[in-house]
PQR file with spaces between the fields and no chain letter, atoms N, CA, C, O and H, PARSE charges and radii, in Angstrom:
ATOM       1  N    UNK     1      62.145  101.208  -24.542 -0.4000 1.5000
ATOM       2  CA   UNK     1      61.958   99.775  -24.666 -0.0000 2.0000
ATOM       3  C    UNK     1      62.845   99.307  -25.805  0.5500 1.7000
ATOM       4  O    UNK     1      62.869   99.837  -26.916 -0.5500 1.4000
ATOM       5  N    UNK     2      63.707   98.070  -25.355 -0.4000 1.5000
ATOM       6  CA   UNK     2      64.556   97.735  -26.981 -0.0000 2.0000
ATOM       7  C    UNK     2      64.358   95.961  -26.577  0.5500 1.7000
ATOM       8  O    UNK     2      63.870   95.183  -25.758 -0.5500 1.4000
ATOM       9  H    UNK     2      63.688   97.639  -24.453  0.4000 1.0000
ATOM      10  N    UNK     3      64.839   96.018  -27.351 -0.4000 1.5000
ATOM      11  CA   UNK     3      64.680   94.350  -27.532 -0.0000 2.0000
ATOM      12  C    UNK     3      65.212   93.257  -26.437  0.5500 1.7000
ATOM      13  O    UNK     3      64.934   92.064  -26.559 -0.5500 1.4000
ATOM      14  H    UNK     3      65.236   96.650  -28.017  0.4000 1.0000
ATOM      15  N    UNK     4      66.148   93.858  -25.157 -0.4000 1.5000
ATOM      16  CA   UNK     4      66.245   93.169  -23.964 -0.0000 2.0000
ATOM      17  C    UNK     4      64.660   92.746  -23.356  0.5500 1.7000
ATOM      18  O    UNK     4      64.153   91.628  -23.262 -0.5500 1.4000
ATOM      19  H    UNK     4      66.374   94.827  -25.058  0.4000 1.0000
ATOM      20  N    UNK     5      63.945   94.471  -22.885 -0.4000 1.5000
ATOM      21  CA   UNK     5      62.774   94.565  -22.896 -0.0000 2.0000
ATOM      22  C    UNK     5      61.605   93.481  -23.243  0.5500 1.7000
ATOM      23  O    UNK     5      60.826   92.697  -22.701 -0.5500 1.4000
ATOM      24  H    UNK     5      64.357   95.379  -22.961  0.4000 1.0000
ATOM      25  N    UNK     6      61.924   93.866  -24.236 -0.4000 1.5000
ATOM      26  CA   UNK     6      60.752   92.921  -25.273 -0.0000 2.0000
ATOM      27  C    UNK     6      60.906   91.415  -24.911  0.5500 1.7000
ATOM      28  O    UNK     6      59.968   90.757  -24.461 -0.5500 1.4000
ATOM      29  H    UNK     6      62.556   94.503  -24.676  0.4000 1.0000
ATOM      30  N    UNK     7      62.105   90.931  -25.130 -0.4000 1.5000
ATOM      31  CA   UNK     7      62.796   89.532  -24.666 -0.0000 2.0000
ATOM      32  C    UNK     7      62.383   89.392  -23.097  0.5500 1.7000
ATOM      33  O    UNK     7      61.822   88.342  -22.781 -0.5500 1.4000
ATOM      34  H    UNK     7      62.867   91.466  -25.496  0.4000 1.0000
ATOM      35  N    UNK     8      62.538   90.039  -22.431 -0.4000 1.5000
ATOM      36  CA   UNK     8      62.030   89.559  -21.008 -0.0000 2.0000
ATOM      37  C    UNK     8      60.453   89.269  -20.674  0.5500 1.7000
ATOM      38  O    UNK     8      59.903   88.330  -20.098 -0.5500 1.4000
ATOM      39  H    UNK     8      62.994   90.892  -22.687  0.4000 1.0000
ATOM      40  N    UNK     9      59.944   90.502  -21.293 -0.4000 1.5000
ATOM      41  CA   UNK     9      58.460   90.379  -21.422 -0.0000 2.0000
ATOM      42  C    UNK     9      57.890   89.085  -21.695  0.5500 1.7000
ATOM      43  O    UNK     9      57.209   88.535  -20.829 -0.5500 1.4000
ATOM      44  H    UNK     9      60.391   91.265  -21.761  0.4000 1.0000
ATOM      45  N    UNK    10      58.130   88.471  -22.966 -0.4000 1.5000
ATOM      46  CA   UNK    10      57.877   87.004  -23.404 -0.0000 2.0000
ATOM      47  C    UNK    10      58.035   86.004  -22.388  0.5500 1.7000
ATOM      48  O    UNK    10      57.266   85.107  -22.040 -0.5500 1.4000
ATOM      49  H    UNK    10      58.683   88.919  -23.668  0.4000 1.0000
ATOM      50  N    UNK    11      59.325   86.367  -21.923 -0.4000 1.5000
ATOM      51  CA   UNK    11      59.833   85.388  -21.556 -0.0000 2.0000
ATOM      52  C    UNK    11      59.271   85.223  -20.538  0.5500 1.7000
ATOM      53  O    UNK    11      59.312   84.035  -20.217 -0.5500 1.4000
ATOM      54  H    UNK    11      59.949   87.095  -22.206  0.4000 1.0000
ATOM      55  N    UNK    12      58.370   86.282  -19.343 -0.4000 1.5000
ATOM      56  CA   UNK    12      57.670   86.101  -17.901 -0.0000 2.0000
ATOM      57  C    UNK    12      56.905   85.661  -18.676  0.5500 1.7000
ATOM      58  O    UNK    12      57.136   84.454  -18.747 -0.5500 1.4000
ATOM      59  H    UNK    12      58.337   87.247  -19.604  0.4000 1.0000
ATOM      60  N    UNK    13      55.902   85.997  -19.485 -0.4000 1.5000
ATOM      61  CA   UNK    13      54.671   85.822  -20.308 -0.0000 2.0000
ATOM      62  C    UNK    13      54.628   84.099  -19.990  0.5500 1.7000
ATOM      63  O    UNK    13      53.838   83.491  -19.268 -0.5500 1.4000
ATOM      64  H    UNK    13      55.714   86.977  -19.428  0.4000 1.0000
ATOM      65  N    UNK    14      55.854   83.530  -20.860 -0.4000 1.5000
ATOM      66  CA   UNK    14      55.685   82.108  -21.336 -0.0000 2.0000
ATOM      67  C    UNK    14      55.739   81.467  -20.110  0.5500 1.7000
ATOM      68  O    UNK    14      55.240   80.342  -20.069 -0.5500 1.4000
ATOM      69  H    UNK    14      56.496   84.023  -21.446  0.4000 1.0000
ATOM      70  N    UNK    15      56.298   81.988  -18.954 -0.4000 1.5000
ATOM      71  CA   UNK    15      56.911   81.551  -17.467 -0.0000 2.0000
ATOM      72  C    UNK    15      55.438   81.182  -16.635  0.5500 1.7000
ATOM      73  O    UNK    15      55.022   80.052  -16.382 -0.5500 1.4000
ATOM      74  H    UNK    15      56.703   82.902  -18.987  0.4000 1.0000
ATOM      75  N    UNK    16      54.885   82.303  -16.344 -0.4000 1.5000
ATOM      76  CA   UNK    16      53.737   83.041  -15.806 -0.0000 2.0000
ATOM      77  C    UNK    16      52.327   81.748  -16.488  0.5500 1.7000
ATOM      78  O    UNK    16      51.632   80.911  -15.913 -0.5500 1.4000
ATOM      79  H    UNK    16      55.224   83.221  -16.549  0.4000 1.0000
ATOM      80  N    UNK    17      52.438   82.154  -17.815 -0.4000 1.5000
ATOM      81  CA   UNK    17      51.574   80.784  -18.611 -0.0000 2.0000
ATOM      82  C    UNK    17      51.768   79.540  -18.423  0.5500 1.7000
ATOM      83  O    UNK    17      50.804   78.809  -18.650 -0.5500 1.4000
ATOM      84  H    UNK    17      53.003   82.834  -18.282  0.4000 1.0000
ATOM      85  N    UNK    18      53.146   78.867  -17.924 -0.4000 1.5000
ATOM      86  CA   UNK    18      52.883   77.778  -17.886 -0.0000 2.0000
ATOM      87  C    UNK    18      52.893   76.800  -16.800  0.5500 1.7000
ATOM      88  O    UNK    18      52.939   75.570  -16.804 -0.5500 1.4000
ATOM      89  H    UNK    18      53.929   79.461  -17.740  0.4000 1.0000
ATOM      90  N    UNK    19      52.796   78.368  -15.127 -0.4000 1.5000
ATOM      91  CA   UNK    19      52.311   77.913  -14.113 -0.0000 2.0000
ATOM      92  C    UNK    19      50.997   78.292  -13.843  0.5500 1.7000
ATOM      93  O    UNK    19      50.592   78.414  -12.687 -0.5500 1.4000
ATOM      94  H    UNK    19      52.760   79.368  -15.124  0.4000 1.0000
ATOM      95  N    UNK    20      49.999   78.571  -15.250 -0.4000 1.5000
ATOM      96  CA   UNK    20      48.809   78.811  -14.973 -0.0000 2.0000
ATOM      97  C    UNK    20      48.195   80.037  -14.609  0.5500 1.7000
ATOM      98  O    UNK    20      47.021   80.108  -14.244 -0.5500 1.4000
ATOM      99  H    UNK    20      50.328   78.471  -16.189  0.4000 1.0000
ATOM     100  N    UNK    21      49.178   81.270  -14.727 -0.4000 1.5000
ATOM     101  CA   UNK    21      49.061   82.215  -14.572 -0.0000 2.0000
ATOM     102  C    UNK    21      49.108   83.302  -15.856  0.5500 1.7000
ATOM     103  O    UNK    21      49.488   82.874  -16.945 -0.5500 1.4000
ATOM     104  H    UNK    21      50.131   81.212  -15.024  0.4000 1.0000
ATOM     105  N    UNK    22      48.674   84.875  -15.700 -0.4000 1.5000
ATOM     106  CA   UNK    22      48.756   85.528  -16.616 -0.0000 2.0000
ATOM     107  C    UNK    22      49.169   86.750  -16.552  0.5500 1.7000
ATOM     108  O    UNK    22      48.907   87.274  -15.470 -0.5500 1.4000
ATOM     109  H    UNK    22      48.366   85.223  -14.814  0.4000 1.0000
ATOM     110  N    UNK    23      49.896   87.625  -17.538 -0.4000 1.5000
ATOM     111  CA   UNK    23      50.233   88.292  -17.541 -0.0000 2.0000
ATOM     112  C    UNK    23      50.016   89.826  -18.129  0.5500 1.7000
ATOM     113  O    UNK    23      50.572   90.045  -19.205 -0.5500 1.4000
ATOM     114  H    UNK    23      50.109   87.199  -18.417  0.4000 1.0000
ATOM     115  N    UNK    24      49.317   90.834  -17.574 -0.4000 1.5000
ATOM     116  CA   UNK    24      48.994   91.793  -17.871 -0.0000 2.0000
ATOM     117  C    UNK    24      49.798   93.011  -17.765  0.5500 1.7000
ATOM     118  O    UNK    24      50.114   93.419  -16.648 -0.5500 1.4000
ATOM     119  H    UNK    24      48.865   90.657  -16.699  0.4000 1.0000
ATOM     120  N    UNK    25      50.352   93.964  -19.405 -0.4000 1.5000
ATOM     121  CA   UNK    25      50.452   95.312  -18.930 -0.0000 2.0000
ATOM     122  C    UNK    25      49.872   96.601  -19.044  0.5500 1.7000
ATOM     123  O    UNK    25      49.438   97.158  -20.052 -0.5500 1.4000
ATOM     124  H    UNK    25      50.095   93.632  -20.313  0.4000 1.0000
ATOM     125  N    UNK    26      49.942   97.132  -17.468 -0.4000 1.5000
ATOM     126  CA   UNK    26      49.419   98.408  -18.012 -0.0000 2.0000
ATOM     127  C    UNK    26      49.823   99.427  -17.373  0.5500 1.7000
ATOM     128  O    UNK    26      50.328   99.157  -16.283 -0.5500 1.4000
ATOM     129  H    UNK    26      50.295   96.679  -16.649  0.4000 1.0000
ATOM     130  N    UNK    27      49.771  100.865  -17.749 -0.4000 1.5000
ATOM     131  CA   UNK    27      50.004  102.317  -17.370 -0.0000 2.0000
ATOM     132  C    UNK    27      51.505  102.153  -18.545  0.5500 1.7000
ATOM     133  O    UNK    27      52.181  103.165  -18.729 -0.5500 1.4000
ATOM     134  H    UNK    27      49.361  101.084  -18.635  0.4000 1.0000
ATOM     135  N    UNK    28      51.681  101.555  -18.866 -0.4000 1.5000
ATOM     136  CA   UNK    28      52.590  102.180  -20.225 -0.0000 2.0000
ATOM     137  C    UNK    28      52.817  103.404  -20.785  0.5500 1.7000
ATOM     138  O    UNK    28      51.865  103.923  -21.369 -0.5500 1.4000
ATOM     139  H    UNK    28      51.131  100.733  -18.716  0.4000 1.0000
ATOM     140  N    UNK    29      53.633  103.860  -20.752 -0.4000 1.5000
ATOM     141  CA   UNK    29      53.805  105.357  -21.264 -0.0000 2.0000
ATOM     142  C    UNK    29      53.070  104.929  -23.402  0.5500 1.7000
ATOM     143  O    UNK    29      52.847  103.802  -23.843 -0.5500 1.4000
ATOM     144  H    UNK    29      54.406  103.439  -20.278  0.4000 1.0000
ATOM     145  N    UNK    30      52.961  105.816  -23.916 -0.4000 1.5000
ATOM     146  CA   UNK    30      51.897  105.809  -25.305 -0.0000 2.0000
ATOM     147  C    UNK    30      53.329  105.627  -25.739  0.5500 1.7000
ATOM     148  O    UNK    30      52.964  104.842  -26.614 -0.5500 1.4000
ATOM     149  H    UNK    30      53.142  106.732  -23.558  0.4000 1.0000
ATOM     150  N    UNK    31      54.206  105.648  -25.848 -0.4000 1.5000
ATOM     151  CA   UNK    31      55.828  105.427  -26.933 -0.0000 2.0000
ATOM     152  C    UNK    31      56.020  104.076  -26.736  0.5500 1.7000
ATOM     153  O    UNK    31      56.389  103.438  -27.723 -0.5500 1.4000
ATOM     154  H    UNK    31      54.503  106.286  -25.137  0.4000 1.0000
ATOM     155  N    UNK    32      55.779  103.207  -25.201 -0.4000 1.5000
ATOM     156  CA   UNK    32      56.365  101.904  -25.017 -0.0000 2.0000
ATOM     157  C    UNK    32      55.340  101.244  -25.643  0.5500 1.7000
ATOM     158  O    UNK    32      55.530  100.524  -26.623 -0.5500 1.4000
ATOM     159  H    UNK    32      55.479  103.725  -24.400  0.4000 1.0000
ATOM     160  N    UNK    33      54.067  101.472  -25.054 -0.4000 1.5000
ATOM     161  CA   UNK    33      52.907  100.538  -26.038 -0.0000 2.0000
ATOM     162  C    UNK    33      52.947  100.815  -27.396  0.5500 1.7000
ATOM     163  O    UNK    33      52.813   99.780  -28.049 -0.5500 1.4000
ATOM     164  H    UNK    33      53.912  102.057  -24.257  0.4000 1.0000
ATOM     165  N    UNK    34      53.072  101.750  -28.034 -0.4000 1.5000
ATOM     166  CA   UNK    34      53.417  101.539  -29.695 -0.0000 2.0000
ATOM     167  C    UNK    34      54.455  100.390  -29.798  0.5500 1.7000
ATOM     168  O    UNK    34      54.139   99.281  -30.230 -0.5500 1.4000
ATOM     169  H    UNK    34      53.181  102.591  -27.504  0.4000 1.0000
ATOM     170  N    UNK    35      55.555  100.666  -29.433 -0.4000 1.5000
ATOM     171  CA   UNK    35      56.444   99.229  -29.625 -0.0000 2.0000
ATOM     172  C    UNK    35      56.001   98.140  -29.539  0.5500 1.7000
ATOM     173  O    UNK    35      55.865   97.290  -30.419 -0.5500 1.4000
ATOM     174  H    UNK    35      55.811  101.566  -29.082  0.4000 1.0000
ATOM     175  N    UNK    36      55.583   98.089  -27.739 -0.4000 1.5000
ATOM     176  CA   UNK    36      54.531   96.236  -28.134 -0.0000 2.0000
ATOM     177  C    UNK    36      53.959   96.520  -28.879  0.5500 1.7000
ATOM     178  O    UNK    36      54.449   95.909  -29.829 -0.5500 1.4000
ATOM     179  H    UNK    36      55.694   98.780  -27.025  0.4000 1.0000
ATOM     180  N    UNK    37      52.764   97.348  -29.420 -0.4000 1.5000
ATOM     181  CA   UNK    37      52.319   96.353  -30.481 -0.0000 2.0000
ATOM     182  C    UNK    37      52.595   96.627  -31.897  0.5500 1.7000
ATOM     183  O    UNK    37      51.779   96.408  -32.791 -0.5500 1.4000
ATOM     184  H    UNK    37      52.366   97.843  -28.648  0.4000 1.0000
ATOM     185  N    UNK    38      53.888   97.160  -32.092 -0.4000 1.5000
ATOM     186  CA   UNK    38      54.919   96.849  -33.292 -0.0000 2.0000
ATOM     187  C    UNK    38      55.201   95.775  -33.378  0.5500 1.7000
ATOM     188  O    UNK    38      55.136   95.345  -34.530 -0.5500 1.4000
ATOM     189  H    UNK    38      54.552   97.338  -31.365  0.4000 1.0000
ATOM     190  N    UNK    39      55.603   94.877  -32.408 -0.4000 1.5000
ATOM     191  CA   UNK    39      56.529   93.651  -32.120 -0.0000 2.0000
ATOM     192  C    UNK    39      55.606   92.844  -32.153  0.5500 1.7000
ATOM     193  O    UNK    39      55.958   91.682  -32.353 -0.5500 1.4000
ATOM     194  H    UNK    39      55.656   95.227  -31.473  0.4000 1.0000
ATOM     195  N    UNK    40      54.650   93.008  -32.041 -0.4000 1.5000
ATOM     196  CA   UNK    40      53.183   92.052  -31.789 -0.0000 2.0000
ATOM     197  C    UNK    40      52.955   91.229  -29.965  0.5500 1.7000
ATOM     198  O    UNK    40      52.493   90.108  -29.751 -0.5500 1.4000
ATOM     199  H    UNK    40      54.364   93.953  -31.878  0.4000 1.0000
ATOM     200  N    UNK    41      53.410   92.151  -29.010 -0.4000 1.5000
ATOM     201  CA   UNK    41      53.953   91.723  -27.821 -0.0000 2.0000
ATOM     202  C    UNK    41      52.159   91.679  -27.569  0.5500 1.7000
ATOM     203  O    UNK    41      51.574   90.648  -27.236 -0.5500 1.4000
ATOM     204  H    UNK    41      53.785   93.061  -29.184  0.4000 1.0000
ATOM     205  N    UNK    42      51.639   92.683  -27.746 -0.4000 1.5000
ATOM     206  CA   UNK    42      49.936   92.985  -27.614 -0.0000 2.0000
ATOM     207  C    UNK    42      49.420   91.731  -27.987  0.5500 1.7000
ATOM     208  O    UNK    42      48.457   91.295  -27.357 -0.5500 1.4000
ATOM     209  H    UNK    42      52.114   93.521  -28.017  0.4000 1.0000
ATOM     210  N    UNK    43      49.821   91.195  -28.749 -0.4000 1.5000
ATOM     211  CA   UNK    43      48.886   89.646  -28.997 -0.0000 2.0000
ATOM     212  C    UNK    43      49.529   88.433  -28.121  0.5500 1.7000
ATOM     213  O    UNK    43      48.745   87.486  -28.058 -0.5500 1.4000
ATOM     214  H    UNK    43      50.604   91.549  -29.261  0.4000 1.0000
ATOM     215  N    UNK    44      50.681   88.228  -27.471 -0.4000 1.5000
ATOM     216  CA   UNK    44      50.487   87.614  -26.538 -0.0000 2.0000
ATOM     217  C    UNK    44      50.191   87.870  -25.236  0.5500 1.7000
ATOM     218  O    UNK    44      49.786   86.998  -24.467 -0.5500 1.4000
ATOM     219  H    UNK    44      51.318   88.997  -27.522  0.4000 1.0000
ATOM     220  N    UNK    45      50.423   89.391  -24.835 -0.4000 1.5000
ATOM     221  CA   UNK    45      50.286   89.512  -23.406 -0.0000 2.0000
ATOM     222  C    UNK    45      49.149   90.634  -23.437  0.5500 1.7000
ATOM     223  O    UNK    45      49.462   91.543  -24.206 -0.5500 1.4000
ATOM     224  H    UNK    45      50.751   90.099  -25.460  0.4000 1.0000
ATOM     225  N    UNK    46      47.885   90.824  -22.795 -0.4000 1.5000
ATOM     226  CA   UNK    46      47.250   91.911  -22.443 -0.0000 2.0000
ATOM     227  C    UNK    46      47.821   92.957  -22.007  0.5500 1.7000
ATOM     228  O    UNK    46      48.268   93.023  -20.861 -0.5500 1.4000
ATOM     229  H    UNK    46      47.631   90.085  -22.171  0.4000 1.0000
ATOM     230  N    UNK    47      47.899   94.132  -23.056 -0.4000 1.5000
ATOM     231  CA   UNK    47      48.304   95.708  -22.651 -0.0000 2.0000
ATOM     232  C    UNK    47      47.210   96.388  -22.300  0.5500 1.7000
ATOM     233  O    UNK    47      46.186   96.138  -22.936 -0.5500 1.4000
ATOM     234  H    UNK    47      47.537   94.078  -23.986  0.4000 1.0000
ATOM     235  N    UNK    48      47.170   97.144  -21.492 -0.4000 1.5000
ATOM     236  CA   UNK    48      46.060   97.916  -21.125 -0.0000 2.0000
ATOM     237  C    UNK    48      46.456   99.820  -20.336  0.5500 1.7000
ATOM     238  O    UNK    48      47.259  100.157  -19.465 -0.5500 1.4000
ATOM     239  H    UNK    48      48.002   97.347  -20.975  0.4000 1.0000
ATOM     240  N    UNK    49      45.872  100.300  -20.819 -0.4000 1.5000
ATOM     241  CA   UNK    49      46.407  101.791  -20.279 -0.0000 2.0000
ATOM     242  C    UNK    49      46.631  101.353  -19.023  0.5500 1.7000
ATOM     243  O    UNK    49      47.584  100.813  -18.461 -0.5500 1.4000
ATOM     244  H    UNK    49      45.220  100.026  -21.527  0.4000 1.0000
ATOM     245  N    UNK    50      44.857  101.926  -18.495 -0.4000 1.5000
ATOM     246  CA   UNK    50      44.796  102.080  -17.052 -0.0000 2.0000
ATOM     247  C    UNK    50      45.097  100.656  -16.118  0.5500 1.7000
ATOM     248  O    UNK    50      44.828   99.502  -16.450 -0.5500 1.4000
ATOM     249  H    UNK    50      44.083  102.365  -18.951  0.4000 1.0000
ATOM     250  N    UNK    51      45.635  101.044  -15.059 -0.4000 1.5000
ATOM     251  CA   UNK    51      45.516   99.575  -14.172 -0.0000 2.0000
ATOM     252  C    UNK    51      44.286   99.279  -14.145  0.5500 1.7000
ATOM     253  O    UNK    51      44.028   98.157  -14.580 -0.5500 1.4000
ATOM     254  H    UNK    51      45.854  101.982  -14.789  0.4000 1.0000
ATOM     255  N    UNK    52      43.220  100.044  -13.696 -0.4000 1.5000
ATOM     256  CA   UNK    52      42.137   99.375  -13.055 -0.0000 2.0000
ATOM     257  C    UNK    52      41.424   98.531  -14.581  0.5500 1.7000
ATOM     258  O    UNK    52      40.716   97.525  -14.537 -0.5500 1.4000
ATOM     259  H    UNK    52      43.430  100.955  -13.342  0.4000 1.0000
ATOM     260  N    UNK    53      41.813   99.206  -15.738 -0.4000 1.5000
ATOM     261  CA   UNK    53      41.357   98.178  -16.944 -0.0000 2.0000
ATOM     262  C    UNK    53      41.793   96.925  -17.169  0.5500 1.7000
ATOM     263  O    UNK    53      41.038   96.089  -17.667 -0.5500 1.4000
ATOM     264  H    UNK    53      42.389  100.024  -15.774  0.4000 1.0000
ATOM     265  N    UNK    54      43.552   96.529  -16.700 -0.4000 1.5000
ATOM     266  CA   UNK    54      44.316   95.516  -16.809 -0.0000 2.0000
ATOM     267  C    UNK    54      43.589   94.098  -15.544  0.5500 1.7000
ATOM     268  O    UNK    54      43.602   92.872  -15.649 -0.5500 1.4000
ATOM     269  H    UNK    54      44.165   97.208  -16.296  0.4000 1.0000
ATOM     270  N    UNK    55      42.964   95.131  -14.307 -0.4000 1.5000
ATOM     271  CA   UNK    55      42.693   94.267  -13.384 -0.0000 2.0000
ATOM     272  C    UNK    55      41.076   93.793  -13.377  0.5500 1.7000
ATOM     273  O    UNK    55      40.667   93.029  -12.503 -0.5500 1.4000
ATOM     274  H    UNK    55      42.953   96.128  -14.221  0.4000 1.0000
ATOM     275  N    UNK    56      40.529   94.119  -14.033 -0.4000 1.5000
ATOM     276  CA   UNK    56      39.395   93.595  -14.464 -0.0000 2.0000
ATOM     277  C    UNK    56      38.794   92.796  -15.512  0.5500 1.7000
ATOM     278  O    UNK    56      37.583   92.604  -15.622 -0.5500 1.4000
ATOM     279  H    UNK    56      40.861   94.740  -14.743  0.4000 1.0000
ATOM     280  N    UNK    57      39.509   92.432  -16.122 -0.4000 1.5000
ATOM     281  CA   UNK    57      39.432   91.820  -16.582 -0.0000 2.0000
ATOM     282  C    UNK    57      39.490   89.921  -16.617  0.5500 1.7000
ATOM     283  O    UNK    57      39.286   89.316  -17.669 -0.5500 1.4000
ATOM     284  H    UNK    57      40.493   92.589  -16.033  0.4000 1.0000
């Protein structure tokens, strides 16, 4: 994950949000989710391991 990454992420995030929709990730390998939430990507978008945790919510 580098900062293209990261930049796109937001950028569906803000996309996704402001047709009322939301954006969840999950099954992340444990190296990519440390980064989001280095970057603080975890506080705008829901990370979640498992899918079935991301979809229940």
């Amino acid at each position: 994950m580098d900062s293209s990454g990261i930049d796109i992420l937001i950028a569906a995030h803000q996309a996704v949000t402001a047709a009322g929709g939301w954006l969840r990730l999950a099954g992340s390998a444990e190296s990519v989710l440390r980064t989001l939430q280095l970057v603080g990507v975890d506080a705008v978008a829901d990370c979640h391991e498992p899918l079935r945790q991301a979809l229940s919510k």
